[in-house]
N, C-alpha and C positions, 0 to 999 in steps of 0.2 A: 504494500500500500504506500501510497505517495503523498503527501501532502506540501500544495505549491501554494503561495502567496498569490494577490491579483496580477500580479507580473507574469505570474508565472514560472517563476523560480522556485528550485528543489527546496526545501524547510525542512521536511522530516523523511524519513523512508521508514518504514514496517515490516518487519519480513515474520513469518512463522515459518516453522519446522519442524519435524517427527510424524511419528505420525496421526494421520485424519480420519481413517473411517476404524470403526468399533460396531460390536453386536452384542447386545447382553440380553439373556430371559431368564425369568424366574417362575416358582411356582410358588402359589398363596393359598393355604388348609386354613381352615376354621369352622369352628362350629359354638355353638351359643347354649349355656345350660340354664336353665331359670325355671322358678319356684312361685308361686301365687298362692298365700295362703291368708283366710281369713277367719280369725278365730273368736270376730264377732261380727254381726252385720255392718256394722259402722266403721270397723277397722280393718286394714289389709296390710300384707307384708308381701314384700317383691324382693327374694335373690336369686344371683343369676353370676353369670361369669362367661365370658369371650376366651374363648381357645384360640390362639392361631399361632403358624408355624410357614415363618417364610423362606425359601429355599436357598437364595441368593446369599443372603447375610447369615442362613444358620441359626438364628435366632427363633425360639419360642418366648410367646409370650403369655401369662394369664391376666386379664382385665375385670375387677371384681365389682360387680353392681348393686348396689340396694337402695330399695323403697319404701316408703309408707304413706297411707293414704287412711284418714281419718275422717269421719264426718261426725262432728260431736253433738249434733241437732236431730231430732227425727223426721224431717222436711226431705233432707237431705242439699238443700238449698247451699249449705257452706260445707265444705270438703277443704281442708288443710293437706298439702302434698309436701313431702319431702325426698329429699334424693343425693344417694353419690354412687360415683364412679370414678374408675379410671379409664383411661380413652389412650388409645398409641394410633399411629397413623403408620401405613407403610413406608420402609426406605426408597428410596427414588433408582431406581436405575440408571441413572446420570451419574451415579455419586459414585462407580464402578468406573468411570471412563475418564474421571478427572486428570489420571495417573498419568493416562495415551491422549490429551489434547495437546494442540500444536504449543510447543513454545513460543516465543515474543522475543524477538529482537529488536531495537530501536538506533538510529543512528540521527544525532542529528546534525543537517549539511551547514559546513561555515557560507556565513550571507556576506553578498558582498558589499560593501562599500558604495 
């Protein structure tokens, strides 16, 4: 890459190098366990948990979830929820090619006078 002034003179030059083309797949398992129980009509309990296992990185993971869900009225008009979890996202298969992207060379040209 070249970068000229309005003249038209050389300023910078760009070069990369190594190499450019990469191919990467993975495969992604998971499955989801979860529990709904309620041990009065007004009240419920939610556990549960995210399995997965991505191939790429070798990584398992477990993501552990709970709920509750209350209605302290008998209308049922108001419902109080509550909730946690943990949440992971998968790795990027980008993040496998950073290694083999081109380098960066820079030069920059003396201007004249």
């Amino acid at each position: 890459m070249e970068i000229r002034d309005a003249q038209g003179r050389l300023l910078k030059r760009i070069a990369f190098s190594g190499q450019g083309l990469f191919d990467q797949a993975t495969r992604k398992y998971q499955s989801m366990l979860r529990n709904h129980w309620m041990p009065t009509p007004g009240l419920a309990f939610d556990l549960g948990a995210r399995l997965e296992y991505q191939a790429a990185t070798h990584t398992q993971r477990i993501a552990p979830r709970a709920g509750i869900a209350w209605t302290p009225f008998r209308g049922g008009s108001t419902i109080l929820r509550g909730g946690f979890g943990i949440y992971y996202d998968h790795v990027p298969l980008n993040v496998f090619a950073f290694s083999r992207s081109p380098s960066r060379s820079s030069r920059r040209m003396a201007q004249a006078a």
